[in-house]
Backbone as numpy.savetxt, mean C-alpha at the origin, in Angstrom:
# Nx Ny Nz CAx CAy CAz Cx Cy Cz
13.07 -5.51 19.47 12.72 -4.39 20.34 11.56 -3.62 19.71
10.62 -3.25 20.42 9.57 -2.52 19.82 9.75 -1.26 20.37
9.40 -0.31 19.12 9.55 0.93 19.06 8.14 1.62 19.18
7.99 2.47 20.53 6.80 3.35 20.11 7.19 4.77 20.56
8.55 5.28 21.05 8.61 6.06 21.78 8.63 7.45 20.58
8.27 8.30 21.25 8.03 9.65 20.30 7.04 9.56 19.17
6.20 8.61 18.61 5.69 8.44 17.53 4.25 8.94 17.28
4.02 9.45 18.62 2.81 10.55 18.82 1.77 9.61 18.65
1.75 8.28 19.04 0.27 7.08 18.94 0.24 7.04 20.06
-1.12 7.10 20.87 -1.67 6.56 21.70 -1.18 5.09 22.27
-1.55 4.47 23.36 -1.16 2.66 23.50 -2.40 2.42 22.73
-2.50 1.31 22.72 -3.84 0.75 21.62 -4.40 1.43 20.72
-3.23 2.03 20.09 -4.24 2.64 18.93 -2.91 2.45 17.51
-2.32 1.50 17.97 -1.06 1.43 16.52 -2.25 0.53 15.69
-1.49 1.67 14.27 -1.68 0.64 13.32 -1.13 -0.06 12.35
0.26 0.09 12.79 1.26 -0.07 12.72 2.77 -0.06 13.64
3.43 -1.18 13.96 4.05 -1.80 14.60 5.37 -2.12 14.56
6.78 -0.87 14.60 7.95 -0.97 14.36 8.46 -1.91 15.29
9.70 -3.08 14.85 10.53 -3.98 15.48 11.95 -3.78 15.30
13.03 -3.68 15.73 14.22 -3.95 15.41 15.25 -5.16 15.65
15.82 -5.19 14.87 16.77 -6.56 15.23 17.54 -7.00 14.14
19.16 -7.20 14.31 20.25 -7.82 13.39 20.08 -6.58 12.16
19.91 -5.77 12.18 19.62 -4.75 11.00 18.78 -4.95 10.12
17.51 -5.25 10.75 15.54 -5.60 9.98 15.04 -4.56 10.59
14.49 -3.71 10.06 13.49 -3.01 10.49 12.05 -3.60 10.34
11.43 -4.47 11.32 9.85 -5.14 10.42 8.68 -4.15 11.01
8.20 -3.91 10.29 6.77 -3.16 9.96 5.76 -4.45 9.92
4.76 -4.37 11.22 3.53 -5.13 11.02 2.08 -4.09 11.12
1.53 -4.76 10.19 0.30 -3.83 10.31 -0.13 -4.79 11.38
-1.38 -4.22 12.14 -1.45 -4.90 13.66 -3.03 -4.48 13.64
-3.57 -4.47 12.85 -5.32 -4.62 13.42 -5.77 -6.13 12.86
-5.78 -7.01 12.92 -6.14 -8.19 12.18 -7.67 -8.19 12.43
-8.02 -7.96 13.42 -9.60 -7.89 13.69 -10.48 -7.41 12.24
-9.31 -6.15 12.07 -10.73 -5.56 11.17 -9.49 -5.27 9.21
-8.95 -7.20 9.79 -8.38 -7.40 8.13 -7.43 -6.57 7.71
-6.82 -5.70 8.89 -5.96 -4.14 8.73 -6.01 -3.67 7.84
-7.78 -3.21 7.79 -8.23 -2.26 7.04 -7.19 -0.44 7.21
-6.99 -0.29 6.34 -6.50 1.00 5.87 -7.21 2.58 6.58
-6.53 3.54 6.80 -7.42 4.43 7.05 -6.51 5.92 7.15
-6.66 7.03 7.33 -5.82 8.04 7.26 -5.25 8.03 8.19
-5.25 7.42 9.40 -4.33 7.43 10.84 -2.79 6.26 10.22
-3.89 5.16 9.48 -2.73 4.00 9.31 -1.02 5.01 8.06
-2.29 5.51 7.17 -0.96 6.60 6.59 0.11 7.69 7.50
-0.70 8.33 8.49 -0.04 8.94 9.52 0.99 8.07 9.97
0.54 7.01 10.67 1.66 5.99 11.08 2.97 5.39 10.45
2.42 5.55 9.32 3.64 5.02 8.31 4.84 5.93 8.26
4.21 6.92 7.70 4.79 8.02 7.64 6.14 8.33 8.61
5.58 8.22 9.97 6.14 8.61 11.51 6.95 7.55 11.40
6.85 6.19 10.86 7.54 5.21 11.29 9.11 5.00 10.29
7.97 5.15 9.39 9.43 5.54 8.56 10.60 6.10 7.99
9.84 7.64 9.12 10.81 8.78 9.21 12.02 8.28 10.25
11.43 7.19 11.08 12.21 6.71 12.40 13.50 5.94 11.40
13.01 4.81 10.22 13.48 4.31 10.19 15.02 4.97 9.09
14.53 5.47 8.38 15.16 6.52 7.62 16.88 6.59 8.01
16.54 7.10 9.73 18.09 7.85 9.91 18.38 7.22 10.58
17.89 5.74 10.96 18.26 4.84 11.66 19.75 4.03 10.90
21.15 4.03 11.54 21.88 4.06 10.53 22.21 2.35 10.87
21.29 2.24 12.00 21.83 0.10 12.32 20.63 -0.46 11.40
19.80 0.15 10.46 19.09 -0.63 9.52 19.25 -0.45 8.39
19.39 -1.94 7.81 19.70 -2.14 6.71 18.74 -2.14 5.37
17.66 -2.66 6.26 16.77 -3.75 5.51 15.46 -3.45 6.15
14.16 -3.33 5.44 12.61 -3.10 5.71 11.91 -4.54 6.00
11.12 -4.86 6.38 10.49 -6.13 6.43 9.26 -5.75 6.57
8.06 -5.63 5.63 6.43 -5.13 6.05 5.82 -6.22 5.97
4.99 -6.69 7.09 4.23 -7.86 7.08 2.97 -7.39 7.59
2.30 -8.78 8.09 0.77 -8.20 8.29 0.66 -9.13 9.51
-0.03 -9.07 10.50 -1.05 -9.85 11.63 -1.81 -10.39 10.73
-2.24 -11.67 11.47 -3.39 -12.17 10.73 -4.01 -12.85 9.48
-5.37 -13.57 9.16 -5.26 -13.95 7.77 -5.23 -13.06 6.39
-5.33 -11.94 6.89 -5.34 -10.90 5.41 -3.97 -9.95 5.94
-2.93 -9.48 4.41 -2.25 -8.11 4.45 -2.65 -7.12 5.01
-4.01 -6.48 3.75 -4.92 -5.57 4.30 -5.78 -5.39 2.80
-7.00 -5.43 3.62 -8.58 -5.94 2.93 -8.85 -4.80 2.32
-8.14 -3.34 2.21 -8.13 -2.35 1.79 -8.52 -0.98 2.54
-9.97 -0.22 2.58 -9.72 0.72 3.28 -11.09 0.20 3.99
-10.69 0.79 5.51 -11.12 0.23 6.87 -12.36 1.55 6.62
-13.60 1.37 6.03 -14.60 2.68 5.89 -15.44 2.76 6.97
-15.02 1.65 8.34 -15.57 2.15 9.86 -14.62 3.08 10.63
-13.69 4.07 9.76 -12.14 3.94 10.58 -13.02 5.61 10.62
-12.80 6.67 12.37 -13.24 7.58 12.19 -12.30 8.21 11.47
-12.98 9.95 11.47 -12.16 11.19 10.23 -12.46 10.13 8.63
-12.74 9.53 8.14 -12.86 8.88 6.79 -13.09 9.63 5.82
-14.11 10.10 5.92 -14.68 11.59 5.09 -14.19 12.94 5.09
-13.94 13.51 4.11 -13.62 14.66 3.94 -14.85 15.50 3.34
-14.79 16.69 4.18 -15.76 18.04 3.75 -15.67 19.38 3.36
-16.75 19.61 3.11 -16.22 21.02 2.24 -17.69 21.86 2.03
-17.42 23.27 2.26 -18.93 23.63 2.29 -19.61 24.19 0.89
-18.42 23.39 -0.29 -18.61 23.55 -1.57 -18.20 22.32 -2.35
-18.79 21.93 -3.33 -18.27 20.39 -4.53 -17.31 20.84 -5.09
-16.88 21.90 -4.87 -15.74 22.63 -5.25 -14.62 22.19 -3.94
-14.85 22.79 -3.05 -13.99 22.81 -1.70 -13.43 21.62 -1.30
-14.93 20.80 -1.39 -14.57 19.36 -1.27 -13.69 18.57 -1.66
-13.69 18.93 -3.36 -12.88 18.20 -4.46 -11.43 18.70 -4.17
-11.16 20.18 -3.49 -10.17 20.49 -3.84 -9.20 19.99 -1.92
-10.35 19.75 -1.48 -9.78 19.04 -0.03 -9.46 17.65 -0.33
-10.20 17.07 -1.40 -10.05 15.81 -1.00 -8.36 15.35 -1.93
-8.28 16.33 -2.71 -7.23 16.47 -3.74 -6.02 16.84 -2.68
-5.79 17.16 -1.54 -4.73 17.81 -0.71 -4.33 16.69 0.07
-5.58 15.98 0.30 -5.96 14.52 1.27 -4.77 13.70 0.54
-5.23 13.40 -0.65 -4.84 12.66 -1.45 -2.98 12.45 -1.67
-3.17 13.77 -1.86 -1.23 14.47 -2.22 -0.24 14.18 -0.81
-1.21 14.33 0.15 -0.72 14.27 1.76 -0.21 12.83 1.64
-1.26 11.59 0.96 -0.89 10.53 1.42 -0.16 10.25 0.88
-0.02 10.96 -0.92 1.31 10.27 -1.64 2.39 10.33 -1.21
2.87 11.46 -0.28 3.81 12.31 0.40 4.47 11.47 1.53
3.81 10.62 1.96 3.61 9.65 3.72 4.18 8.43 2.83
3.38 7.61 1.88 4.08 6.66 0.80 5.39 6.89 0.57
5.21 8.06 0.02 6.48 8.27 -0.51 7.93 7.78 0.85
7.49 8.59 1.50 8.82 8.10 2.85 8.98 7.03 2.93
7.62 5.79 2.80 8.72 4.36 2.45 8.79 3.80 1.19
8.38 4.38 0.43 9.19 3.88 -1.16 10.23 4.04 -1.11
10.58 5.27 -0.60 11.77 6.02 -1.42 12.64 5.94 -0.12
12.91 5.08 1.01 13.49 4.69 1.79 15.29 4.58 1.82
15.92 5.15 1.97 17.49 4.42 1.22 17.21 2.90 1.33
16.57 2.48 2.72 16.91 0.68 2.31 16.10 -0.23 1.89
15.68 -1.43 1.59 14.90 -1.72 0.60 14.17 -2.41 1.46
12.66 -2.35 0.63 11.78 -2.70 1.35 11.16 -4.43 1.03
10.69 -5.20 2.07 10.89 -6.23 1.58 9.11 -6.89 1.93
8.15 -6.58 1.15 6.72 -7.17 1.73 6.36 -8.87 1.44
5.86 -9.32 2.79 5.65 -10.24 3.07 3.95 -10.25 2.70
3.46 -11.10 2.23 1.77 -10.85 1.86 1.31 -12.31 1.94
-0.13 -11.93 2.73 -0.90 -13.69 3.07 -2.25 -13.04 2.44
-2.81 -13.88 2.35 -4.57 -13.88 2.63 -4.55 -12.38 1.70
-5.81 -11.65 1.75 -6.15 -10.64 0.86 -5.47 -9.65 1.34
-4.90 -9.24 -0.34 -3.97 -7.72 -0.29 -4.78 -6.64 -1.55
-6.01 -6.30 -1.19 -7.13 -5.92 -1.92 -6.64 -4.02 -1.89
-6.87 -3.30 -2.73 -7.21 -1.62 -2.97 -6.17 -1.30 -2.19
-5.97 -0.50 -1.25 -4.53 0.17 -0.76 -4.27 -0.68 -0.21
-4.22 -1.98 0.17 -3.42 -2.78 0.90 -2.36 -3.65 -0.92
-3.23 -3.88 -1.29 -2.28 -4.13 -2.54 -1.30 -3.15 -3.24
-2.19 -1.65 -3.33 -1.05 -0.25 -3.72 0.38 -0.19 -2.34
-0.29 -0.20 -1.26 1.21 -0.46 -0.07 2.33 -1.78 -0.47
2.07 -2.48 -0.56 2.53 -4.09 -1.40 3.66 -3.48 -2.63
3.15 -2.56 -3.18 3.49 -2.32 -4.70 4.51 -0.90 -4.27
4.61 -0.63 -3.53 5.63 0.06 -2.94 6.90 -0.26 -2.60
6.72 -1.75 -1.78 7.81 -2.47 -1.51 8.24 -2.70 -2.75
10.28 -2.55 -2.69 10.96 -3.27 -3.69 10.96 -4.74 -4.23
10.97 -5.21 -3.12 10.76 -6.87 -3.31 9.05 -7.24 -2.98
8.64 -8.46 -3.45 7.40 -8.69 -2.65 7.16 -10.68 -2.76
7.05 -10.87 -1.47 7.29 -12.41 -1.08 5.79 -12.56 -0.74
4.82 -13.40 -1.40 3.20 -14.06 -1.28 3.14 -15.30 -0.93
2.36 -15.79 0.20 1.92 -16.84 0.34 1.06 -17.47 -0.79
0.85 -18.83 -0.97 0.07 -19.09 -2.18 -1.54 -19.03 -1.95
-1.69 -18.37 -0.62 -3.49 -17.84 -0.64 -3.82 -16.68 -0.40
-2.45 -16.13 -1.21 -2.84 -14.26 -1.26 -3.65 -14.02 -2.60
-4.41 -13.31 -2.27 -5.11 -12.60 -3.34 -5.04 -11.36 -3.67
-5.12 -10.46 -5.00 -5.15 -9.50 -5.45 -5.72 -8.80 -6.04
-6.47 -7.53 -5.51 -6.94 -6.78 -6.76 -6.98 -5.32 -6.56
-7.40 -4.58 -7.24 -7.69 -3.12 -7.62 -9.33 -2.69 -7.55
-9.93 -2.98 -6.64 -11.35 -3.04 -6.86 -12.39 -1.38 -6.95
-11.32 -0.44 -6.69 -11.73 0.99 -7.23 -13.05 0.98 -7.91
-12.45 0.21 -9.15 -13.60 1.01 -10.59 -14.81 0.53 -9.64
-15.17 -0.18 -9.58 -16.27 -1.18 -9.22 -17.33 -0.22 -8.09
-16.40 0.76 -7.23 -17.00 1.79 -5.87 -17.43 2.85 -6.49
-17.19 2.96 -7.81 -16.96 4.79 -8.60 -15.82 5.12 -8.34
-14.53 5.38 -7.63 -13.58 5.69 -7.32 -12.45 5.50 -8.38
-11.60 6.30 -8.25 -9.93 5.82 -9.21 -8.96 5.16 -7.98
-8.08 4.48 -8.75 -7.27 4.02 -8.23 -6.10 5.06 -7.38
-5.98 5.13 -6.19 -5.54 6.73 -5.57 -4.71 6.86 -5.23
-4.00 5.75 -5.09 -2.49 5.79 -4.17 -1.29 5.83 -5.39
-1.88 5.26 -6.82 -0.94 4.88 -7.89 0.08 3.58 -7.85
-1.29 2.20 -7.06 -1.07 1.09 -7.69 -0.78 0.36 -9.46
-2.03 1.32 -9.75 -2.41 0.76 -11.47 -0.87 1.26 -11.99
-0.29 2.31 -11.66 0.87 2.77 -12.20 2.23 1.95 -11.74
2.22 1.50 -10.85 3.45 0.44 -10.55 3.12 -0.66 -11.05
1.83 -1.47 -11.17 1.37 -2.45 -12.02 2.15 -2.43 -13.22
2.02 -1.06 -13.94 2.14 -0.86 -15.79 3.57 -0.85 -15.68
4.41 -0.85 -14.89 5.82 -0.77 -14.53 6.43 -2.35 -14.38
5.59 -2.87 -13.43 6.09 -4.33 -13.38 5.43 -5.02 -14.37
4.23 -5.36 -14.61 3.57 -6.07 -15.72 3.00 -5.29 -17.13
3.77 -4.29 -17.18 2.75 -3.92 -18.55 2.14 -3.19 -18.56
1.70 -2.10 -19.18 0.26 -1.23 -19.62 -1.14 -2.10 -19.20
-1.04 -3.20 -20.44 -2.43 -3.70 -20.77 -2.74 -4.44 -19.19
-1.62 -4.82 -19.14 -2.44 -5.88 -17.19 -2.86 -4.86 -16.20
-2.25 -3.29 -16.07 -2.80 -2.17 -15.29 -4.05 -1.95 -15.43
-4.10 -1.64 -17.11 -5.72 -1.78 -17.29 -6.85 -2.61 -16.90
-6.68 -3.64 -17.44 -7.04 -5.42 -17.38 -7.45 -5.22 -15.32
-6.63 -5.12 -14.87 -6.96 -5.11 -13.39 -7.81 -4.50 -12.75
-7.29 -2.85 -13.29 -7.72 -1.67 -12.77 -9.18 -1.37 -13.11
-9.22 -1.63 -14.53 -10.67 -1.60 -15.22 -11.80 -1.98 -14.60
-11.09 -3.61 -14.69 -11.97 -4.54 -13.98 -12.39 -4.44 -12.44
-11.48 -4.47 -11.95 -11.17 -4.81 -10.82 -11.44 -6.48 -10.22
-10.81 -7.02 -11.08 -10.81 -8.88 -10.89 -9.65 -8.58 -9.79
-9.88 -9.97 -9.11 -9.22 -10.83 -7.98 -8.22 -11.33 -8.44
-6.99 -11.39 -8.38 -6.11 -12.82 -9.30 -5.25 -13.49 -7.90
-5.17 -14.86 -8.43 -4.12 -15.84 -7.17 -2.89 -15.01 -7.16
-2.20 -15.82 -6.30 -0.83 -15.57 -6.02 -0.01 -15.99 -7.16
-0.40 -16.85 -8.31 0.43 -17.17 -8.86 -0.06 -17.21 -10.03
-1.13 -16.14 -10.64 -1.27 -15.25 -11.45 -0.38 -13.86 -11.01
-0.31 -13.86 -10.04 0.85 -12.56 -9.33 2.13 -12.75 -9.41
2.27 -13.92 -9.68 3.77 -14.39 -9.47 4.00 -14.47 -11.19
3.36 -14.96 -12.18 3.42 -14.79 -13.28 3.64 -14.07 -13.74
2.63 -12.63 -13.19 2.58 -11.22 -14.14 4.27 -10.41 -13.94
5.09 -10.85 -12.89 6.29 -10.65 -11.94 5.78 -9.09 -10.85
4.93 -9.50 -10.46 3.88 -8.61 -9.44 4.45 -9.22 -7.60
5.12 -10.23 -8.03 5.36 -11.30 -6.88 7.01 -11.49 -6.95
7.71 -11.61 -6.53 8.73 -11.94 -7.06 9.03 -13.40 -6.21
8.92 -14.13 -5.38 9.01 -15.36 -4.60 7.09 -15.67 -4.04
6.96 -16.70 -4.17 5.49 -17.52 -4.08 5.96 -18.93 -3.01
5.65 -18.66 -1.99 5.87 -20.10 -1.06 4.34 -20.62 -0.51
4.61 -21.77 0.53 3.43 -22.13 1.33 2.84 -21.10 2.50
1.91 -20.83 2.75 1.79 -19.86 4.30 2.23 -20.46 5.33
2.56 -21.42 5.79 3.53 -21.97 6.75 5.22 -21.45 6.27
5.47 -21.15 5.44 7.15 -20.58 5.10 7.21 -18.99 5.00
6.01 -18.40 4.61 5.73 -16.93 4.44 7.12 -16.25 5.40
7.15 -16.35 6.64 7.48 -15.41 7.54 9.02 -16.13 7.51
8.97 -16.89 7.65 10.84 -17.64 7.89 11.44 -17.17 5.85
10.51 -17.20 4.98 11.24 -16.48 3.72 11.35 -15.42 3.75
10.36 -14.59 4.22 10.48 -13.40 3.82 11.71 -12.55 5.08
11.85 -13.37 6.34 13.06 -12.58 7.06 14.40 -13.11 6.41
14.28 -14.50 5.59 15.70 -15.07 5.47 16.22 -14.01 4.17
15.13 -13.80 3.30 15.28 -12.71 2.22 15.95 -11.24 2.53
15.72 -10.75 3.61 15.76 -9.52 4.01 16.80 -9.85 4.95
17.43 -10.93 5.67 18.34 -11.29 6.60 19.92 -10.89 5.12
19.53 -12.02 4.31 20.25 -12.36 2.87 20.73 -10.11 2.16
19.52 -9.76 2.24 20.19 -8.38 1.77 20.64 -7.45 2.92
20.20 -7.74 3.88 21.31 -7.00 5.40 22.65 -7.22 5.27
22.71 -8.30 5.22 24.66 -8.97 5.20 25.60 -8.38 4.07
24.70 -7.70 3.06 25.41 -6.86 2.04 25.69 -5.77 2.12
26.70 -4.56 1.63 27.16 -3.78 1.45 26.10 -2.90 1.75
26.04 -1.67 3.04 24.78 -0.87 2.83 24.94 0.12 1.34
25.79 0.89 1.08 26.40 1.62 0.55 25.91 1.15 -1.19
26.31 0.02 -1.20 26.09 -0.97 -2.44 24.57 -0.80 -2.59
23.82 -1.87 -1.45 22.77 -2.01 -1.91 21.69 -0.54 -2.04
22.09 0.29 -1.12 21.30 1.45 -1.21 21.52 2.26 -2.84
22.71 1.82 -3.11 22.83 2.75 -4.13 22.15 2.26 -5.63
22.34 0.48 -5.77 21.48 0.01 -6.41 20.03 0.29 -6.54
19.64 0.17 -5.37 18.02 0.49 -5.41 17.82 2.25 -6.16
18.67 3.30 -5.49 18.21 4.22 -5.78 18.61 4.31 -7.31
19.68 3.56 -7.81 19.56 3.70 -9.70 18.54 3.05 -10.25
17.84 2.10 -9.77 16.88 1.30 -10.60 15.69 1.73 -10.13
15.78 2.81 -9.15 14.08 3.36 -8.91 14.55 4.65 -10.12
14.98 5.34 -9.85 15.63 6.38 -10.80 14.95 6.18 -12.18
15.48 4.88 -13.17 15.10 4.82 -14.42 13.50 4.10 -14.41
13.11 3.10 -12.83 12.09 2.82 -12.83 10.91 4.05 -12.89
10.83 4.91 -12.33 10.08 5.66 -11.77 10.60 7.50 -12.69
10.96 7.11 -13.44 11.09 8.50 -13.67 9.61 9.41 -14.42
8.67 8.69 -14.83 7.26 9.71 -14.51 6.64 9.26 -13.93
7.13 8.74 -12.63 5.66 8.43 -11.66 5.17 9.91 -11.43
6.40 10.74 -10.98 5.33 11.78 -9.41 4.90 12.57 -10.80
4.70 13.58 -12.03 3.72 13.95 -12.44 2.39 12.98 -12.90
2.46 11.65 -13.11 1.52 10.56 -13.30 0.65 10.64 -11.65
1.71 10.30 -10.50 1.03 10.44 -9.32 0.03 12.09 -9.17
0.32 13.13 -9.56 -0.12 14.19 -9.39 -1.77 14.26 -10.33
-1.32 13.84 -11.28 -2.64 13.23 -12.21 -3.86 12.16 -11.27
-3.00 11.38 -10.76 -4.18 10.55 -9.86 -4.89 10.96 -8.47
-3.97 11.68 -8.06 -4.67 12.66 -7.17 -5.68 13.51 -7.82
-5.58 14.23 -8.65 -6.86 15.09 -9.40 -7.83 13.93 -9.67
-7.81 12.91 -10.20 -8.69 12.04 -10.39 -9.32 11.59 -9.47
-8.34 11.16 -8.13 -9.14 10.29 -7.20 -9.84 11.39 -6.46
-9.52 12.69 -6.25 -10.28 13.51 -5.73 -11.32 13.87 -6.47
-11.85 13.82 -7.63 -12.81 14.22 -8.57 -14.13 12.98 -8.15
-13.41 11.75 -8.34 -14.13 10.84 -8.23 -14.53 10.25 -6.70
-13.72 10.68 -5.92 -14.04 10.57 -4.42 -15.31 11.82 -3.87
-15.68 12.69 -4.72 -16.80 13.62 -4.56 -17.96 13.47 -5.61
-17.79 12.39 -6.58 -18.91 11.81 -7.50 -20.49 11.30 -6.71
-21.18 11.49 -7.35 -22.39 10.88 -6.96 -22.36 9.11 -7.32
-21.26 9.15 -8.17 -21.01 7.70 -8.89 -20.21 7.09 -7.17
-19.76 7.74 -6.61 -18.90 7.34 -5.24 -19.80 6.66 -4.58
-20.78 7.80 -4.55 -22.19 7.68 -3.23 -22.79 6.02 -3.47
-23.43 6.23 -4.71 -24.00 5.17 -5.21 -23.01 3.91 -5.42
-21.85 3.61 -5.46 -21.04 2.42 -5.36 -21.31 2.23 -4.21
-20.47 2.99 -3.09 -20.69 2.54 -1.60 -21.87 2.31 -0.95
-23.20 2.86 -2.01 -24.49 2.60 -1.10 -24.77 1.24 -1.73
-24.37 0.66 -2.90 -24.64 -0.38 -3.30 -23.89 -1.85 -2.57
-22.27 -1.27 -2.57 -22.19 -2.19 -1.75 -22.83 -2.67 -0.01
-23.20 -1.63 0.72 -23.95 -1.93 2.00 -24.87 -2.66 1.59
-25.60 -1.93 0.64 -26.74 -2.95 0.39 -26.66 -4.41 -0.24
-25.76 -4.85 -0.74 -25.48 -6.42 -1.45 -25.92 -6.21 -2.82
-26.02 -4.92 -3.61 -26.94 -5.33 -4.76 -25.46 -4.46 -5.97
-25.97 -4.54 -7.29 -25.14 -3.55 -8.11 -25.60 -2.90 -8.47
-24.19 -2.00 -8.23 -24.42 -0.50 -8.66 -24.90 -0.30 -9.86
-25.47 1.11 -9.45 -26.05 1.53 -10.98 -25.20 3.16 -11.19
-23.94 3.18 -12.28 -23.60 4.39 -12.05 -24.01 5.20 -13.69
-24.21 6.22 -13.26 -24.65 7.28 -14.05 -23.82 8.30 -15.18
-22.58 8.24 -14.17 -20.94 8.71 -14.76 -21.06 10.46 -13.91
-21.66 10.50 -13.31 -21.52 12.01 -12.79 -21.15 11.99 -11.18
């Protein structure tokens, strides 16, 4: 059954796509056209959707998948509202810092979900489409998903606090190693780092990742909810002042001239030249 009622979206304008059934809640991102690029409406949506799913007491179980050959290619920078302003580098920084906190806030409602979230990932799961990924409890990859953190590379920080669930599942040094860089890695460099937890063919993607999430429905809600919330508990116990830190950052660096000049470099095909200011 598809859900759009009350969710304050327009028809053709989801960007995101609630389903119900057997106690699955599946979440599809639904622009494939444009790689379901990311954008501040797609956070709005989440948000709304997952407030639905929340007090929904016939779901057990999350299922986030994607339309199409990519998760999501990261952030959609044709998507309107994109930019934030300010009639000061001051104002700006301190808008774009509120921007920022807003979205951790919208995340947050499906991290921190009572039921567990279960992401399905194909084709490229690049910058916030990989930080959304890293949200989910579980995460099931086709073997032509790709990954990265490509921030440093724009001038930008990493904003959502991917690099920080990285250093959680794989380590300090691979957060860095990624984040720094911003390299690409396979699915099964993902599946190695335990960034992945199941690696199949893209013909099985969608029949694993519901039989997975079918497999933790049939269990105890009570049980499994309560599991998740002890092992996010000791998992996560300095994310949100760490998250509060990356907001000051990504807003500092989202008003850099080092910003300007990444993004003008990439339009143009050439490399950047950043300055550090």
């Amino acid at each position: 059954m598809i859900d759009t009622i009350g969710t304050g979206v327009a028809e053709g304008e989801e960007r995101i796509r609630l389903e119900t059934e057997d106690g699955i809640a599946v979440l599809t991102l639904c622009r494939p056209d444009r790689l379901n690029g990311w954008s501040w409406e797609s956070t709005r949506q989440l948000g709304l959707l997952a407030d639905r799913i929340r007090f929904d007491p016939d779901v057990r179980v999350v299922l986030l998948r994607a339309e199409g050959r990519a998760f999501c290619a990261g952030i959609d920078v044709k998507a309107p509202g994109g930019a934030i302003t300010g009639a000061t580098p001051a104002e700006r920084t301190r808008n774009y810092y509120e921007g920022i906190r807003w979205v951790h806030e919208r995340f947050a409602v499906l991290s921190r979900l009572p039921q567990p979230v279960v992401a399905a990932v194909q084709g490229y799961c690049l910058g916030f489409g990989f930080e959304l990924a890293l949200m989910a409890d579980l995460r099931i990859a086709a073997e032509d998903a790709v990954f990265a953190l490509p921030e440093a590379q724009l001038g930008v920080a990493v904003d959502a606090g991917g690099d920080l669930r990285i250093a959680r599942e794989a380590g300090a040094g691979w957060a860095k190693f990624l984040a720094l860089t911003g390299r690409r890695i396979d699915a099964g460099t993902a599946h190695r780092l335990n960034l992945v937890q199941l690696l199949v063919a893209p013909a099985e993607l969608d029949r694993t990742a519901r039989a997975v999430a079918a497999e933790i429905a049939a269990n105890a809600p009570l049980a499994v909810q309560g599991v998740k919330r002890a092992i996010d508990a000791y998992a996560d116990a300095a994310l949100a002042p760490a998250l509060d830190r990356v907001a000051m950052t990504a807003a500092l660096t989202l008003t850099s001239e080092d910003c300007r000049e990444g993004y003008t470099a990439k339009a143009a095909r050439r490399p950047p030249h950043f300055s550090g200011g």
